[in-house]
VOPAGU-2260 file (C-alpha; in pm, 1 decimal, decimal comma):
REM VOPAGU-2260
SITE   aa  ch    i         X         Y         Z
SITE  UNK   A    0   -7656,2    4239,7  -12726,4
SITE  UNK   A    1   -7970,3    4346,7  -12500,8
SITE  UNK   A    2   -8124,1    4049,0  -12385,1
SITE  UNK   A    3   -8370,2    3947,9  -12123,4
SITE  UNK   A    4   -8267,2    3587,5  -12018,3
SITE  UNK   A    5   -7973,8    3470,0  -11879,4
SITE  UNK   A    6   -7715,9    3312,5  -12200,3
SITE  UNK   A    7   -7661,0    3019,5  -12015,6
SITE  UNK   A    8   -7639,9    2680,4  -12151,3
SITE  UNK   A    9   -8022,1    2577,3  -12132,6
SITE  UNK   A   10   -8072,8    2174,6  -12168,6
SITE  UNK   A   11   -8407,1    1992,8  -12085,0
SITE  UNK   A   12   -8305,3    1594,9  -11956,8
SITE  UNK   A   13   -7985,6    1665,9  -12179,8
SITE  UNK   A   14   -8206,6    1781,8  -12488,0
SITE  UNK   A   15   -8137,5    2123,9  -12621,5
SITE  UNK   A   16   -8434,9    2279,4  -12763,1
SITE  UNK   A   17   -8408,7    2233,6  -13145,9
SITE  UNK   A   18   -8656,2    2326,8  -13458,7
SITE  UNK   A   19   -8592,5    2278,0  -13795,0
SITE  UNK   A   20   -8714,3    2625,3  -13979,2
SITE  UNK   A   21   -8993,5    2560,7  -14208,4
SITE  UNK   A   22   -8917,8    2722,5  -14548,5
SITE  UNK   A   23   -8621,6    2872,6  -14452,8
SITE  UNK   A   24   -8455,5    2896,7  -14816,3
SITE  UNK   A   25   -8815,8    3067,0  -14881,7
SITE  UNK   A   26   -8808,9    3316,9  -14598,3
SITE  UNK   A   27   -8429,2    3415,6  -14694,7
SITE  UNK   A   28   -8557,7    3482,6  -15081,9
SITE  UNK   A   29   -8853,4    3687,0  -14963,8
SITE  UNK   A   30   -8764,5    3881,5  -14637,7
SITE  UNK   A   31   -8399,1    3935,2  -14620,5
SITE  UNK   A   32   -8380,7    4266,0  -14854,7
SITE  UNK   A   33   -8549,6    4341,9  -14480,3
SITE  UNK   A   34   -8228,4    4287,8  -14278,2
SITE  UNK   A   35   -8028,4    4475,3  -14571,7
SITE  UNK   A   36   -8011,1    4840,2  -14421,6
SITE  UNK   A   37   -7678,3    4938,7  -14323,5
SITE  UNK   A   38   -7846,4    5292,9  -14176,0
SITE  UNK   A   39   -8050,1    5075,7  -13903,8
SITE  UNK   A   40   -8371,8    4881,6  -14045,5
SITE  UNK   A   41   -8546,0    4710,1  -13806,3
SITE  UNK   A   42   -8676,4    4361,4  -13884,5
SITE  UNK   A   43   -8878,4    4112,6  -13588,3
SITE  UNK   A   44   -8890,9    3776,6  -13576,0
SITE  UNK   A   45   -9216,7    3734,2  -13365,9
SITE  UNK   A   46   -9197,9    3327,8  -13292,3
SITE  UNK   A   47   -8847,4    3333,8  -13267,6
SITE  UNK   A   48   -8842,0    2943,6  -13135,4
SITE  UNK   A   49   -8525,9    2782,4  -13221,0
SITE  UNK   A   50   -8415,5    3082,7  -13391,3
SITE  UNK   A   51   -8322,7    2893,2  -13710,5
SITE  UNK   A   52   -8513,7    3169,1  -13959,4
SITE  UNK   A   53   -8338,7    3434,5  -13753,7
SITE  UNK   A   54   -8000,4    3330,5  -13711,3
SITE  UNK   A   55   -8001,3    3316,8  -14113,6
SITE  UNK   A   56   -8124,8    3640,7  -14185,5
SITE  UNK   A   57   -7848,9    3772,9  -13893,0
SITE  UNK   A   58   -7579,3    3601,3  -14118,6
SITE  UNK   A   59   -7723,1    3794,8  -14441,0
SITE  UNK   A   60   -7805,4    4082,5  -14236,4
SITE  UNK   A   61   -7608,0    4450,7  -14296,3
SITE  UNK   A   62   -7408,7    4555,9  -14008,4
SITE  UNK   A   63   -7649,2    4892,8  -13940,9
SITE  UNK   A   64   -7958,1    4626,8  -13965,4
SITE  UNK   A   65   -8106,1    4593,1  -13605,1
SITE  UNK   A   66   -8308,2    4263,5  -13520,4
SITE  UNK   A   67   -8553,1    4156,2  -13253,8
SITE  UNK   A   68   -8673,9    3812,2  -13152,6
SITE  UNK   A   69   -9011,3    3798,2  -12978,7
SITE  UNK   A   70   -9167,6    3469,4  -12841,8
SITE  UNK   A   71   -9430,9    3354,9  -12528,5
SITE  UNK   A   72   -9232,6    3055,0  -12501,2
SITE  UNK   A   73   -8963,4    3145,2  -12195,7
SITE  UNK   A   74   -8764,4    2810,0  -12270,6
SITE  UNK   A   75   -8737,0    2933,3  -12674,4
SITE  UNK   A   76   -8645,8    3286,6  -12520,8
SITE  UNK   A   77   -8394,9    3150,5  -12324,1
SITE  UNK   A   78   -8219,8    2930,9  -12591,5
SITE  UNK   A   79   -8239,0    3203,8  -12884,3
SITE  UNK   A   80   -8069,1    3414,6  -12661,8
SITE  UNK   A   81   -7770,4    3213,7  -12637,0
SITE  UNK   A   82   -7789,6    3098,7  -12975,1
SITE  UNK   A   83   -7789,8    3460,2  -13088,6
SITE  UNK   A   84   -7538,9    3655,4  -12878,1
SITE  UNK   A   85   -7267,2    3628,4  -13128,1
SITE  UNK   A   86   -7468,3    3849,9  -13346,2
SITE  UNK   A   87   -7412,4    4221,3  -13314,7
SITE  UNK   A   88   -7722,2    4281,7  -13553,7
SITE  UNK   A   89   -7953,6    4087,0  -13322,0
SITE  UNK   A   90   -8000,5    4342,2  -13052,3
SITE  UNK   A   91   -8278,3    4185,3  -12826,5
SITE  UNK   A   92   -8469,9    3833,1  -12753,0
SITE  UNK   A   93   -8802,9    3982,4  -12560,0
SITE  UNK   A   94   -9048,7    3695,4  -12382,9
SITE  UNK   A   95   -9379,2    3804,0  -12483,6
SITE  UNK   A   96   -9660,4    3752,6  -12672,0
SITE  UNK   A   97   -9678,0    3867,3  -13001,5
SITE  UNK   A   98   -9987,3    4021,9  -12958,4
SITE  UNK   A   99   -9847,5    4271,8  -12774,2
SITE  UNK   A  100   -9610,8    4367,4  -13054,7
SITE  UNK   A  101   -9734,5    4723,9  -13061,5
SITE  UNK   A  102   -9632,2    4773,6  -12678,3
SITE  UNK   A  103   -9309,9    4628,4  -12726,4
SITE  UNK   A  104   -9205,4    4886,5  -13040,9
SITE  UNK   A  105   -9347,6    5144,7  -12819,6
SITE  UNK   A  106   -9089,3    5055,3  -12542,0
SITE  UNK   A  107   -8780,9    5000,0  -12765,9
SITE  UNK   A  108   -8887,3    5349,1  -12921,5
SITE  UNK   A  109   -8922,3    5208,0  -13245,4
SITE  UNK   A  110   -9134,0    5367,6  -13473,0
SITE  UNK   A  111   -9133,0    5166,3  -13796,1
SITE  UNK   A  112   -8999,8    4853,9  -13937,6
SITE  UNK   A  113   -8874,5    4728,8  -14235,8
SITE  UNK   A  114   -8963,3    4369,4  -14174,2
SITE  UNK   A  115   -9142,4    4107,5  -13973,5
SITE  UNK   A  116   -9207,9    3700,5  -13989,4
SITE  UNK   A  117   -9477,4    3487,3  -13816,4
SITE  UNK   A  118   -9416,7    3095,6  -13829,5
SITE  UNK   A  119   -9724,0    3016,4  -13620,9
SITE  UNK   A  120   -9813,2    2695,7  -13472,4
SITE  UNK   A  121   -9642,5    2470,1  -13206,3
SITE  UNK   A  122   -9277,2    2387,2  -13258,6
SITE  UNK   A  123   -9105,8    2039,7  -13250,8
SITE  UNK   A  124   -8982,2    2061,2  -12914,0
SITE  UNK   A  125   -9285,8    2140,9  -12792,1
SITE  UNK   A  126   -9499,5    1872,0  -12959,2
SITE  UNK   A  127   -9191,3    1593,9  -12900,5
SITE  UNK   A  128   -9157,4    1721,8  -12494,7
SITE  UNK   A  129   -9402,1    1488,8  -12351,5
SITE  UNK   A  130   -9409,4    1748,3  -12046,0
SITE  UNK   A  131   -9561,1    2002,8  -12211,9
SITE  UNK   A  132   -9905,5    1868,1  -12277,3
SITE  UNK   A  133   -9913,7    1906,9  -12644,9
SITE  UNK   A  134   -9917,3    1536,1  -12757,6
SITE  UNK   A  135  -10121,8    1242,2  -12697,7
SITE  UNK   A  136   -9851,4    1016,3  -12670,6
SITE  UNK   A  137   -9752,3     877,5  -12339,2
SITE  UNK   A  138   -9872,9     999,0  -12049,7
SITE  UNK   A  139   -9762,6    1380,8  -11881,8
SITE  UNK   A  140   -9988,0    1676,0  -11732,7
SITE  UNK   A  141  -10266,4    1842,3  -11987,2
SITE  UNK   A  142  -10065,7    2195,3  -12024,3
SITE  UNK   A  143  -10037,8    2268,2  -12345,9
SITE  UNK   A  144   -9930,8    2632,0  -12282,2
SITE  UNK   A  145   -9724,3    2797,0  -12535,3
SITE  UNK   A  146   -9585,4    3035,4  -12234,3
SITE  UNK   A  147   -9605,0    2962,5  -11846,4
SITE  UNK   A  148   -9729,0    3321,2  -11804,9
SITE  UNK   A  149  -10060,7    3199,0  -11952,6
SITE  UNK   A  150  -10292,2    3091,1  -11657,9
SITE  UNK   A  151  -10517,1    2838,7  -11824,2
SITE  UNK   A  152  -10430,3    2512,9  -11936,5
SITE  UNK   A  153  -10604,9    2232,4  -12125,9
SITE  UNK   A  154  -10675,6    2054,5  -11796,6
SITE  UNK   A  155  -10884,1    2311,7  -11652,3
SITE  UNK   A  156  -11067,9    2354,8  -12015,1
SITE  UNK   A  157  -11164,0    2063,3  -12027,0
SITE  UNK   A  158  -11275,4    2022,6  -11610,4
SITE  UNK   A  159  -11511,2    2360,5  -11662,7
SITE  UNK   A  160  -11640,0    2398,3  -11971,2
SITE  UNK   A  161  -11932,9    2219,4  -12064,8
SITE  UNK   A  162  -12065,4    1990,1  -12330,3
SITE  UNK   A  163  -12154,2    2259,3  -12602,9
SITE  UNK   A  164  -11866,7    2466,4  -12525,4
SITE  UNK   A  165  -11628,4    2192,4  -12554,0
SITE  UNK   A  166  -11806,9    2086,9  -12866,7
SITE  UNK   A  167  -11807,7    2436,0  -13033,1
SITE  UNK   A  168  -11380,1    2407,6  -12988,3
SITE  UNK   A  169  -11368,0    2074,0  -13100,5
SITE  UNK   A  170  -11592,2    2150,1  -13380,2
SITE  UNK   A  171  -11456,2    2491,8  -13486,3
SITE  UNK   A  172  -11074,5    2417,2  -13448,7
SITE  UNK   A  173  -11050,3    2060,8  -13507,8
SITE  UNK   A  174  -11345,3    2008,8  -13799,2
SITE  UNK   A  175  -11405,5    1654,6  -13592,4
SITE  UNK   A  176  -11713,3    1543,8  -13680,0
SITE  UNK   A  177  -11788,4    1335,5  -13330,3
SITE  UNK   A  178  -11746,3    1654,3  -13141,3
SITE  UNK   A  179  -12077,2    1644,6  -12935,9
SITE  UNK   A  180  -11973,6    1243,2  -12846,3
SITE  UNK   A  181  -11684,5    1324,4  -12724,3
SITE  UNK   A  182  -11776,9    1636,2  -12539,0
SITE  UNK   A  183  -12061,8    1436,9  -12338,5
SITE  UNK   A  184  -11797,3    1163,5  -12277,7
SITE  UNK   A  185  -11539,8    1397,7  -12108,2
SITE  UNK   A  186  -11793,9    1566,4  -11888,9
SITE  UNK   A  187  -11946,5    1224,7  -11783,0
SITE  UNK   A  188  -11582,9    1129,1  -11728,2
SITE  UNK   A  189  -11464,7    1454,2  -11499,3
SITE  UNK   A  190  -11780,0    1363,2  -11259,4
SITE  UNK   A  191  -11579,7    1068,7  -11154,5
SITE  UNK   A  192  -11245,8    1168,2  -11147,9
SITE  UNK   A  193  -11043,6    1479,2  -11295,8
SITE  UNK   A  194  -10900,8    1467,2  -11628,5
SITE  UNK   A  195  -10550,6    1574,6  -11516,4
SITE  UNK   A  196  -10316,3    1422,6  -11792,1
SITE  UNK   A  197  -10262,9    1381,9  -12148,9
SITE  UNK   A  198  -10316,9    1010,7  -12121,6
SITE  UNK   A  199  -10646,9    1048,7  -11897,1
SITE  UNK   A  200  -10818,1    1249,8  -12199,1
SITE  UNK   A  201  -10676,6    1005,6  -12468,8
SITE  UNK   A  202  -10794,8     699,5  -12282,5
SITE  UNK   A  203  -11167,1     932,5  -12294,1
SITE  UNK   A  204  -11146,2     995,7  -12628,5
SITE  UNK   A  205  -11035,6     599,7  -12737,8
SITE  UNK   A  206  -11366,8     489,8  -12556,9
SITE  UNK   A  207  -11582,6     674,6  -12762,3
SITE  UNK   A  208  -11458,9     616,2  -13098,5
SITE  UNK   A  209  -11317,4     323,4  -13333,6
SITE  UNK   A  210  -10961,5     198,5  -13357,8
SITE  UNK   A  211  -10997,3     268,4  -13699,3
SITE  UNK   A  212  -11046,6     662,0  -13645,9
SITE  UNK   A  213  -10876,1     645,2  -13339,4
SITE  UNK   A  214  -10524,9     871,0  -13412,9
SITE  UNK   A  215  -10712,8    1130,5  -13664,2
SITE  UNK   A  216  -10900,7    1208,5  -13378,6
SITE  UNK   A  217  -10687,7    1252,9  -13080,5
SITE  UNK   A  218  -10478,9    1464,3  -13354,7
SITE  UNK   A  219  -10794,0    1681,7  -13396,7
SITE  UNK   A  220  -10859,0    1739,1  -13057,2
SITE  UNK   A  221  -10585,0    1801,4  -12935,0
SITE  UNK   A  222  -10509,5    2036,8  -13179,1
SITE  UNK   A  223  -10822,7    2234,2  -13116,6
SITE  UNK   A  224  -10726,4    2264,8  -12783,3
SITE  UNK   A  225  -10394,9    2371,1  -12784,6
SITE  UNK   A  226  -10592,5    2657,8  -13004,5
SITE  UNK   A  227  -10817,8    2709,9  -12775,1
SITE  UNK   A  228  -10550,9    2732,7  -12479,3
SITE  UNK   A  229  -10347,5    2973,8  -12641,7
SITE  UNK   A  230  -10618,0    3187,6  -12803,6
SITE  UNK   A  231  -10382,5    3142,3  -13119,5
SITE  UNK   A  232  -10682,5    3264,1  -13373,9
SITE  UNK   A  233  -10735,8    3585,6  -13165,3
SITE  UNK   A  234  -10317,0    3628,3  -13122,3
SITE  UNK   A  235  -10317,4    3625,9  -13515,3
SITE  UNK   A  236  -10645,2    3887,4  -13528,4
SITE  UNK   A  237  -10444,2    4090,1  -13319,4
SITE  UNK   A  238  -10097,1    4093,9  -13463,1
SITE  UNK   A  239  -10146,5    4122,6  -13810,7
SITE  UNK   A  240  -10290,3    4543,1  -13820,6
SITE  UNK   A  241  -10011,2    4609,1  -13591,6
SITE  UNK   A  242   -9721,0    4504,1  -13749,8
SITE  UNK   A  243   -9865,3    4594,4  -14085,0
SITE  UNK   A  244   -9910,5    4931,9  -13970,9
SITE  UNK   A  245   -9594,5    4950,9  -13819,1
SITE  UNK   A  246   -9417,5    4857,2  -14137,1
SITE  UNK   A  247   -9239,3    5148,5  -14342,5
SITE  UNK   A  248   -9297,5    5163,9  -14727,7
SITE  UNK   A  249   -9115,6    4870,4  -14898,0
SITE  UNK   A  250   -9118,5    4699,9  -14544,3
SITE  UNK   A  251   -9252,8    4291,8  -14576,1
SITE  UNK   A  252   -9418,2    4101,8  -14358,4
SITE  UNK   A  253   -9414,6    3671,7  -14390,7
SITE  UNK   A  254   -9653,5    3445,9  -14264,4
SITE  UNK   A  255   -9602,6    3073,3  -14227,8
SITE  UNK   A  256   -9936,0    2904,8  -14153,5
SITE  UNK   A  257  -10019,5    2527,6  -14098,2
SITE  UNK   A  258  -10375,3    2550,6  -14048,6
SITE  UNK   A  259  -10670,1    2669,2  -14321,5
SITE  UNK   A  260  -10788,5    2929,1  -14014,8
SITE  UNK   A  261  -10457,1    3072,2  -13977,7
SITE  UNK   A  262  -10426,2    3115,8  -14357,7
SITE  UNK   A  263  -10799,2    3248,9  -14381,7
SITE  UNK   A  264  -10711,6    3509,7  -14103,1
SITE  UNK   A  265  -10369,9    3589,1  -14363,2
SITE  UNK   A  266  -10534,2    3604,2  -14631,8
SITE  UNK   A  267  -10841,7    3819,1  -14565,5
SITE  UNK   A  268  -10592,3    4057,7  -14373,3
SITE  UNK   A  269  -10372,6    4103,8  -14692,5
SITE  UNK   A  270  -10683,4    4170,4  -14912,6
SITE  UNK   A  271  -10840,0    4388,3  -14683,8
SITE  UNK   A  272  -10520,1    4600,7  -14654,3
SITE  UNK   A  273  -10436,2    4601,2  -15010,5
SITE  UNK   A  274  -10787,7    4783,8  -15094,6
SITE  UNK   A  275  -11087,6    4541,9  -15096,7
SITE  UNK   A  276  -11383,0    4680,9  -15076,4
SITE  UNK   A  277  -11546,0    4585,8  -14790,2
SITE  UNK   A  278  -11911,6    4730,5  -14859,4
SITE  UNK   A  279  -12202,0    4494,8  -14851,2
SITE  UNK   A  280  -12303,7    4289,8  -15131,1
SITE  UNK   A  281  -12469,0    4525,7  -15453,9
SITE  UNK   A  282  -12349,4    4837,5  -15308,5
SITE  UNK   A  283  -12353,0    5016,3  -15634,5
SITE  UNK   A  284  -12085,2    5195,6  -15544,7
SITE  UNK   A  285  -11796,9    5168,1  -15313,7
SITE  UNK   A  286  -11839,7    5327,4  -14968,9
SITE  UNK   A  287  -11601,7    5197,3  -14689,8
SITE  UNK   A  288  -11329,0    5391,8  -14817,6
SITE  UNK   A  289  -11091,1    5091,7  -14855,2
SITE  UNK   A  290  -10732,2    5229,4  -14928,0
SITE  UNK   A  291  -10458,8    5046,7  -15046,0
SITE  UNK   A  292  -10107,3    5006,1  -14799,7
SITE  UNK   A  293   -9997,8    4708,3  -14866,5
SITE  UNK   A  294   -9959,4    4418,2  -15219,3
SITE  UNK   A  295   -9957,6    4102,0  -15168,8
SITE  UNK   A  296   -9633,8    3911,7  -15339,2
SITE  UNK   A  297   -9783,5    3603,4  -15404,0
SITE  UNK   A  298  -10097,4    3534,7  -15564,0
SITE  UNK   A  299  -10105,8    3160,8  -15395,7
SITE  UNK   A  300   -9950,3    3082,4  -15042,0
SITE  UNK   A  301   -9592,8    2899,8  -15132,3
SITE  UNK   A  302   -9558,7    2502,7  -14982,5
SITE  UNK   A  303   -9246,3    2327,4  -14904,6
SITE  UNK   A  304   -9060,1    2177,2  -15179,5
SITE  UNK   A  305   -9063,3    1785,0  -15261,3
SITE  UNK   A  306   -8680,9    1770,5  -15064,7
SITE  UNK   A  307   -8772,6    1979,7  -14786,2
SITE  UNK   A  308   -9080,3    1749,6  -14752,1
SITE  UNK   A  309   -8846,8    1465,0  -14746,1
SITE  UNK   A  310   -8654,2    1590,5  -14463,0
SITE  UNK   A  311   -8899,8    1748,6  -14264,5
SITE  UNK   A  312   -9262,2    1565,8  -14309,6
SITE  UNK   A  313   -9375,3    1786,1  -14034,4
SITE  UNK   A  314   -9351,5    2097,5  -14306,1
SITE  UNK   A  315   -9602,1    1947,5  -14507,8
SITE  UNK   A  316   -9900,5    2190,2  -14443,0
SITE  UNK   A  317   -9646,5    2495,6  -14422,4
SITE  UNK   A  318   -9807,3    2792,7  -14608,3
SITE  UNK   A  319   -9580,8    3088,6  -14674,6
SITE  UNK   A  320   -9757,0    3434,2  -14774,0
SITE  UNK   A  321   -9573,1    3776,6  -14795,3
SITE  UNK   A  322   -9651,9    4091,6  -14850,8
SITE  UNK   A  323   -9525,6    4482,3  -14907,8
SITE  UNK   A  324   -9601,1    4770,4  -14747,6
SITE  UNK   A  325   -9694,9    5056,1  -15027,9
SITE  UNK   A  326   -9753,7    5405,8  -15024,2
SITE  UNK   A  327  -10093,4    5497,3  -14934,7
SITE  UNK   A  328  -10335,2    5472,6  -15220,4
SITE  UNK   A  329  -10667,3    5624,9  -15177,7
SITE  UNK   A  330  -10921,9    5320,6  -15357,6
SITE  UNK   A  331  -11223,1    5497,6  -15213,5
SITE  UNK   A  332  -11500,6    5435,0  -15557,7
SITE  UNK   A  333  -11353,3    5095,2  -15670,8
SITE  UNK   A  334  -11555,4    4868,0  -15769,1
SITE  UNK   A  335  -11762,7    4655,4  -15535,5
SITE  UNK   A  336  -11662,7    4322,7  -15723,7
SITE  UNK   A  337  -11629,2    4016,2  -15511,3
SITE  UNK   A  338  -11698,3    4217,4  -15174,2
SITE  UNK   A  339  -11919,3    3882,5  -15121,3
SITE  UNK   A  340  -11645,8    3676,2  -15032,4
């Protein structure tokens, strides 16, 4: 097994990293006819975290299958590996971003793929890690970086950007209503002293609003910065055309979301490669030349079941959509109905 980390036993203050897959009898049902080739299908696991969703499509996977972890996250890189490297299948654990999934193919001299999974988001070690920056419990530094190779963290957003700017993130990824409020109180707060730790901007943020709103909105801040930190709207942008056209026909590609601007991004990416037109509003006729490559599988995104909710609350806004790569199917003259959307 090609890696690129060390297999050593990696521990954080005697933790290992652990993550409970989200919707992992789901993902099995769905994508692992992907891992079935025994004459070398490829299939990438592009937040390979833990590696819980991969190691259980390795055990289902054919011998010829070849698979491919990919994550920022040098820690997650580090432990898949190790977790991993009793699987033949599972040829290589890469640290990189996913948005640079086209690159990486082009290196490993892969051409096409027969199958691919997102589970975006942050995992549970690095929202339960006080270190990391991700939380507003207790008191650590203000990373929030999914990978250490990223250069700007949450501290120095919120020392240099001003008022509107932190108030179009807060607004935009968070949907918190006191965004300007807050925004004014940070960058009165900075002209005293930096805002260098988790605690620093919760203590900010619990002087401008109510007790009784207090923890909805350190939740929604933080989590439009950890967003905005890891540019995790423009990763998705990114991603999405190049594994889909990297996929061969009857190749899938899974998506678990947690946020409605993740599954917006999924969703309008599906239609627009499975042949909606794309033409302004009463065009009488369609122009764009939208094509069909790829059908959806599910007409609704799928949510964890009542006894996976039960053991993992944190699942709750899981949304699972998959789709299938199909031969190309010139749509150019549909019909223009619901282009509006």
């Amino acid at each position: 097994m090609c890696t690129d980390k060390d297999k050593g036993d990696v521990t954080r203050d005697d933790k290992t990293f652990s993550h409970q897959p989200v919707l992992l009898d789901e993902v099995i049902q769905w994508l692992s006819i992907a891992v079935s080739d025994t004459l070398g299908g490829v299939f990438f696991d592009l937040t390979v975290g833990g590696a819980g969703h991969l190691e259980a499509l390795a055990k289902l996977s054919a011998s010829g299958a070849n698979l491919y972890g990919l994550d920022r996250d040098e820690l997650a890189v580090s432990v898949a590996t190790k977790r991993l490297s009793t699987y033949p299948q599972v040829k290589r654990i890469i640290n990189a971003p996913f948005s640079t999934f086209s690159s990486v193919i082009k290196e490993l001299e892969i051409e096409t793929i027969s199958g691919a999974l997102l589970d975006l988001g942050v995992s549970s070690p690095q929202i339960d890690w006080a270190e990391r920056g991700f939380s507003f419990q207790g008191d650590a530094p203000l990373d929030m970086r999914m990978g250490q190779q990223q250069t700007t963290t949450a501290s120095e957003m919120v020392n240099s950007l001003g008022v509107s700017e932190l108030s179009a993130i807060f607004w935009k990824y968070g949907e918190e209503k006191r965004s300007s409020r807050i925004s004014k109180a940070i960058v009165a707060a900075r002209d005293t002293q930096p805002i260098v730790t988790t605690g620093d901007l919760r203590n900010i943020i619990s002087s401008t609003v109510g007790p009784a709103n207090l923890t909805r909105t350190l939740a929604r801040i933080f989590q439009a910065l950890r967003i905005a930190v890891n540019d995790e709207l423009g990763e998705l942008e990114k991603v999405l055309p190049q594994v889909i056209d990297s996929l061969e026909v009857g190749g899938r590609v899974g998506v678990i979301s947690y946020h409605s601007l993740e599954d917006r991004i999924v969703k309008q990416t599906f239609a627009r490669y499975a042949g909606k037109c794309v033409c302004p509003p009463g065009m009488p006729m369609c122009v764009c030349g939208a094509q069909k490559e790829l059908q959806p599988l599910v007409k609704k995104p799928i949510g964890a079941s009542a006894r996976e909710l039960e053991i993992n609350p944190r699942s709750r806004s899981a949304k699972f959509r998959i789709a299938e790569r199909v031969e190309l199917a010139n749509s150019a003259g549909a019909s223009t109905e619901g282009n509006n959307e």
